[in-house]
Structure formats: structure tokens, C-alpha cells
N, C-alpha and C positions, 0 to 999 in steps of 0.2 A: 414453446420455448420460454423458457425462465427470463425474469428481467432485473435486472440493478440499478443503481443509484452508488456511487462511491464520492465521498465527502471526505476531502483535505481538513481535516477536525486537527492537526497536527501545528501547522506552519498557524494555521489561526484560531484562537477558540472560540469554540461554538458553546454558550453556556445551555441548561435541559428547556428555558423557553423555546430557542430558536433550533434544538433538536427536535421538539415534543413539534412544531410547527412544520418541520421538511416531515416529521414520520405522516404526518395530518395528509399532506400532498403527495405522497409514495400510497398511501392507502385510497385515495379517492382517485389516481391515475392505476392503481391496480400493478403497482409495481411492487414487487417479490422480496427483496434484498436490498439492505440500506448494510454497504461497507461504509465501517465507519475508520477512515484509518486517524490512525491517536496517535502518532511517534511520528518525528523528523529532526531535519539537525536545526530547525526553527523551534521547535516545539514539543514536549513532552507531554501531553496531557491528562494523563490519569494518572494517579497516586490508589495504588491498594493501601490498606489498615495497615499492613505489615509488608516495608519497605525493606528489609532484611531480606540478600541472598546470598547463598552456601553454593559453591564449587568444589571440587577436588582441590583446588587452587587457591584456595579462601574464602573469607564470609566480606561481601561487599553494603555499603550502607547504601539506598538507591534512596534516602530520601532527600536529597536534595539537587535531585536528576527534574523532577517536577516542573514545568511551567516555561516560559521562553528560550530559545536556545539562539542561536547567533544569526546574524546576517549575512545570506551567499550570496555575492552579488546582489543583485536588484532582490532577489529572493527575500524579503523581511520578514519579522517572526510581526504579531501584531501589536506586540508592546503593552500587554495587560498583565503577564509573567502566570496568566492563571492555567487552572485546572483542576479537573473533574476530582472529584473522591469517591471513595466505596459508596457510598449512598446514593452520592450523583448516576454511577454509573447502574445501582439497583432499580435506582427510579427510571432512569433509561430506557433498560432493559425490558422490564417491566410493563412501558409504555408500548413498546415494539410490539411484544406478545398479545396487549389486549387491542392494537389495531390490525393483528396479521400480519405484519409486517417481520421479517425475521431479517438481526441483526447480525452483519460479521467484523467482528473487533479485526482491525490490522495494527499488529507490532512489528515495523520492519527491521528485519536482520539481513545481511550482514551491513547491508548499505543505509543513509538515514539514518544513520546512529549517532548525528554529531551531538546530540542534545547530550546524551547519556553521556560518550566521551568526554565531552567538556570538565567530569568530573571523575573520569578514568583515564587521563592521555598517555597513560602506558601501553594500554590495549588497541590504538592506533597502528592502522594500516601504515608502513613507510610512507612518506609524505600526503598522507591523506586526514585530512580531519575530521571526514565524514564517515569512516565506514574503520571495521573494528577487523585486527587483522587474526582473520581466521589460519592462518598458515602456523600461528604461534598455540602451541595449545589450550593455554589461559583464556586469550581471546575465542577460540572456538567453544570454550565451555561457558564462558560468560555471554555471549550470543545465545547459545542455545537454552542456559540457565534463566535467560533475561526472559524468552519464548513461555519457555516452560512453568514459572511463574504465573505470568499472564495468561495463560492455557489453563492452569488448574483453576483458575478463577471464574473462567467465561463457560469452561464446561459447568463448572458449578451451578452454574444460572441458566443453564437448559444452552446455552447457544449450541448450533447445530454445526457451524460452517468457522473458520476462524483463517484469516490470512497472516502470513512472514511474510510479503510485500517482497525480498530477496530484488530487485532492482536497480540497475546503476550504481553498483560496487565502484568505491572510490571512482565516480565521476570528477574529482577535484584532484588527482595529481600534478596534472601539467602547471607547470609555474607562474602560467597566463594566465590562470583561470580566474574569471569566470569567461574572458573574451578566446580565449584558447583551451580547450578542452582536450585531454588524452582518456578516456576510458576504462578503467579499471577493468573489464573481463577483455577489454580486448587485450591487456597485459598480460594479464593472468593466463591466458591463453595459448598467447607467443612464450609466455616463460615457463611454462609445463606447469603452472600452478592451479590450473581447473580442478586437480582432481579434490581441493579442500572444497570449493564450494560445491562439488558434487556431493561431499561428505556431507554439509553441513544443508545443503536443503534436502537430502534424502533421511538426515537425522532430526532435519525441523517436521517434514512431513509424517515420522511416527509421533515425533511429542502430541502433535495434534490428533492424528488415528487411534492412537492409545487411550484419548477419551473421548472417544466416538462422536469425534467433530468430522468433515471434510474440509481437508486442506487446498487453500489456495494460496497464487504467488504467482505476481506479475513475472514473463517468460526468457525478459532478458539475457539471462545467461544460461540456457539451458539448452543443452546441446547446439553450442554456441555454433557459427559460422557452420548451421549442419552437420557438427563433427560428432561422433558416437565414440569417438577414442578414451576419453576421460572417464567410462564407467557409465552403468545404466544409473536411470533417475526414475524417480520413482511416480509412476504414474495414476497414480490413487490424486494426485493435484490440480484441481484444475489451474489451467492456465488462461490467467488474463493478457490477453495480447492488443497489444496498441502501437506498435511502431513497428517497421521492419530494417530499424534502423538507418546509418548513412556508412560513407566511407569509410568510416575510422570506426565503425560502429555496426558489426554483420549479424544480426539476431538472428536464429534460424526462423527458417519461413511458417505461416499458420499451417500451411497442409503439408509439411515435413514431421511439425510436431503432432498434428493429429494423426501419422501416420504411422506414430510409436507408440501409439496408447493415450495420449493426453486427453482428458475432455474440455474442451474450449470456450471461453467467454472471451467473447467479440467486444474489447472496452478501444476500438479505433480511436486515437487520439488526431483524426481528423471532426470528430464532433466534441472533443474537451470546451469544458464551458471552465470560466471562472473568471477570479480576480487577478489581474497580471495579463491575461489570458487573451491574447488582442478580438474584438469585436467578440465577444464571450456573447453577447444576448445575441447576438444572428444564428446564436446554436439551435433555435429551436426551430430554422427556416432547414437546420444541417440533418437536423435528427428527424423533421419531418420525409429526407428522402433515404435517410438510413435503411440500408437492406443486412440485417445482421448475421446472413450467411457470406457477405463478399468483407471479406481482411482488409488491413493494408495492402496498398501496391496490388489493388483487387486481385488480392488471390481467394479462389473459392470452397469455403470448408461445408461439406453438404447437413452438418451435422454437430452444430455448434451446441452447448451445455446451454451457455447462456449470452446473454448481452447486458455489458454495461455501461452506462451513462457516466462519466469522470468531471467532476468539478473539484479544482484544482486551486488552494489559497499561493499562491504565487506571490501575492503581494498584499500578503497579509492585513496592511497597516490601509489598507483605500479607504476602508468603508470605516474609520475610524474604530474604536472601541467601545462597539454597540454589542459584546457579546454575541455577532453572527445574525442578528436580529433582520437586517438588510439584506444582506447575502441569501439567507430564506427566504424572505419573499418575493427576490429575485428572480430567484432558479424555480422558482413555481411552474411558471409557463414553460421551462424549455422540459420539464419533469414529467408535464401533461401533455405535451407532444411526443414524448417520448413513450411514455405508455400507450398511448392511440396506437403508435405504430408498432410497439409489441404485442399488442392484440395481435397486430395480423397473422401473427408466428408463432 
């Protein structure tokens, strides 16, 4: 069975020391995949050469979407406003290849898009700031335009795998938020609005097929509360699944969605490591007794794609503005536990 590592590179930034340093420890634990996700409503991270993008709808200027994005609640950006460039990201890339290590970029849509918004708040979901409203069709073309973009880029450079993240669709509506929370797909749900974002990750899932990447995307909203009503989904995706939600919050189950075609990565958000993250270093006592076949709410999938490890910048600002340098040699140890126990599998 395949293994991962997924790094919050978004809410905080990681500069290419303290990447080139986790790729070092993903290669000597014998771990497979380093998602690197680069896009949050804290953080923008990469800047391509040419920040110019074309819709049916307009040509958008995205270069000054770049570098910190705002504060959600406790959630802080790290306050260093930086990020990556074409180079950074070649040198990266680069690095990944000559250690074995193969790298999958995450640009999330539709949700996590406050950073970008910030300098589009047209394209805003009704009272959400985080997430771009796909229901209008400007916004559905500048989500997928924004993918699309960044897809031609990453196939460009050999990458094989690329994720749209598609998770927690305006989590920020509720007007209490961040102490009250109403969830965006459970809305969208009750008001007959699923069938856009069926639209829109069945249309993120070809941008990336069409250059012979494999698509992933956390499972949130996909075939929401086990419903099939809303239209098939397109199951060439793997599916990272990590919660099985709460009340207000019905994700369909790991063995409902494997039961439709999905192939599944096991990323339980019972072993999330990071900063914000309470008691984040006891993850490697969590992942030592990790069985990557048992879900959330131990449900059993006989036949999972892969497994992945989730370190999560939550509170970006802890570790000061050491460009990630700490957080690296952090997560070292729960990284090496972690591949011991994907050996088994």
C-alpha cells in the first residue's frame, strides 16, 4: 500500500530549505508522496511567471492573490506575506524526483479560496468569504480556470498526481462563526444546490485527467449524506477521507464511497499532527498503532489506495517566522513512525 505525507504549505510558509529537509525524511522513512497543499484563505503560496487568467467571463490579474491571506478565527496566516516562485517551485520539484519521492501540488477549489477572493469579492459564495460561488457561472469558470492554470504547470514538470482539496465549501456562513459553524454542503444540500459542485469536481477531475495526472480530493461533499441523487462523480479521484463528520456535518461513509468506484486514501484525522493541533507531537505514539485499513468511526475498507499522514499549519504564527525550518524537524519523528508502520502494508 502506498504512503503520504500532506503539508499545510498554504496557512504557513514553508521556504525550499525546510521543504528540501521533510523531502530528506519522506525518503529515509520510505514514504511515497509528499502533498504539498499551497492555497488557503491564510495563504497563497506559489506565484507562476505569468499571473494572467482568461475565462469566457474575463481576463483576471492573479498577481497580487500571492502571499498571506486573512485570519479565521484562531486560524492565522504566519505573517511573513511570502511565497514560492516559478523557480522555487522547479527547484522543488526537482528535489522530489532525485530523492523518489513524488510530489502532489494541492490548489483547493471551491472551498479555501479566501486568499484569492480577497482580491475578487465578486465571486463570493453569499455570506461566505472563504469559498467562490460556484452556482454563479463566472465563479464556476474562475475556480476551475484558477485549477486549470496550475495543472498545466505541474503536468508540465512530470508531476503524476495533483489534488482540488474541494473540502469544507463555505464552512464560514453562520454569523457566529468561528464559535458557531453552519456548513456549506450541508446547505447546499437541503437547498437542491449539490448538483454545481457535482458539476464542478467531476469538471476539476478531467482538467487534471486530460494531462495525465491522477486526481485527488478530500471526500467531503461527495455523495453527501450517502445521497446518489445529485448526479454520478466521477471516480478516476481518489478520495482522501478523514472525518466522518458530526451532526450538522453527514459525510458519506469510507465503505459507501468505496462501494461506488472510489479508490481510497485513509488520511484519519484521528492521527492529524501539527501546529494549533492540540498535543500534535503524541502523533507519533497515534500513528504507531495506525491500521490504515480501519476509517473513521472504525469503519472497515479491505482495500484502501493509500494512506496519509496530515500535518496541518492551524496556527501558523507558533513557530515564529523561521520559513518552516522548525516545524521540519518536528515532524521528523512522527514521519519515521509513520513509515515503519506503512511497511507493514
Amino acid at each position: 500500500m502506498k504512503s503520504a505525507f500532506h503539508l499545510d504549505a498554504g496557512r504557513k510558509f514553508f521556504g525550499v530549505p525546510a521543504l528540501k529537509t521533510i523531502i530528506d525524511t519522506l525518503a529515509e522513512a520510505d514514504i511515497d508522496f509528499f502533498q504539498l497543499y499551497l492555497t488557503d484563505n491564510q495563504g497563497f503560496r506559489f506565484a507562476l511567471d505569468d499571473m494572467m487568467m482568461t475565462t469566457p467571463y474575463g481576463t483576471y490579474d492573479l498577481s497580487a492573490v500571492p502571499g498571506d491571506g486573512y485570519c479565521e478565527g484562531p486560524k492565522g496566516p504566519c505573517g511573513s506575506n511570502k511565497f514560492h516562485t516559478q523557480a522555487d517551485m522547479d527547484e522543488i520539484l526537482a528535489y522530489g524526483k532525485e530523492k523518489g519521492v513524488n510530489i502532489i501540488p494541492c490548489v483547493n477549489i471551491p472551498g479555501h479560496m479566501g486568499c484569492v477572493l480577497e482580491k475578487f469579492p465578486h465571486l463570493r459564495y453569499r455570506n461566505s468569504r472563504s469559498s467562490v460561488n460556484m452556482m454563479d457561472p463566472e465563479g464556476m469558470a474562475f475556480a476551475l480556470g484558477l485549477l486549470e492554470k496550475y495543472a498545466d504547470y505541474f503536468a508540465s514538470r512530470g508531476c503524476t498526481h495533483m489534488s482540488f482539496g474541494a473540502d469544507e465549501f463555505a464552512n464560514d456562513i453562520h454569523p457566529g462563526y468561528p464559535d458557531l459553524i453552519e456548513m456549506g454542503f450541508e446547505k447546499i444540500y437541503h437547498d437542491g444546490d449539490m448538483k454545481y459542485f457535482v458539476e464542478l469536481f467531476n469538471a476539476a477531475a478531467k482538467i487534471i485527467c486530460d494531462r495525465n495526472m491522477v486526481p485527488l480530493a478530500f471526500h467531503d461533499g461527495v455523495y453527501y449524506r450517502n445521497d446518489l441523487k445529485y448526479g454520478k462523480m466521477d471516480t478516476r479521484v481518489q478520495l482522501c477521507y478523514w472525518s466522518n463528520g458530526w451532526d450538522t456535518y453527514v459525510t458519506a461513509t469510507a465503505d459507501f464511497l468505496r462501494e461506488q468506484g472510489f479508490p481510497m486514501v485513509n488520511s484519519a484525522g484521528r492521527i492529524y499532527c501539527g501546529m494549533g493541533v492540540k498535543d500534535w507531537q503524541k502523533c507519533a505514539d497515534r500513528a504507531a498503532a495506525f491500521d490504515p485499513h480501519i476509517f473513521e468511526k472504525d469503519v472497515y475498507v479491505a482495500d484502501p489506495e493509500a494512506a496519509m499522514l496530515c500535518f496541518w499549519s492551524d496556527c501558523a504564527f507558533l513557530d515564529g517566522q523561521d520559513d518552516g525550518v522548525t516545524a521540519a524537524g518536528n515532524v521528523a519523528v512522527v514521519l519515521r513512525t509513520f513509515g515503519e508502520i506503512m511497511k507493514k502494508y
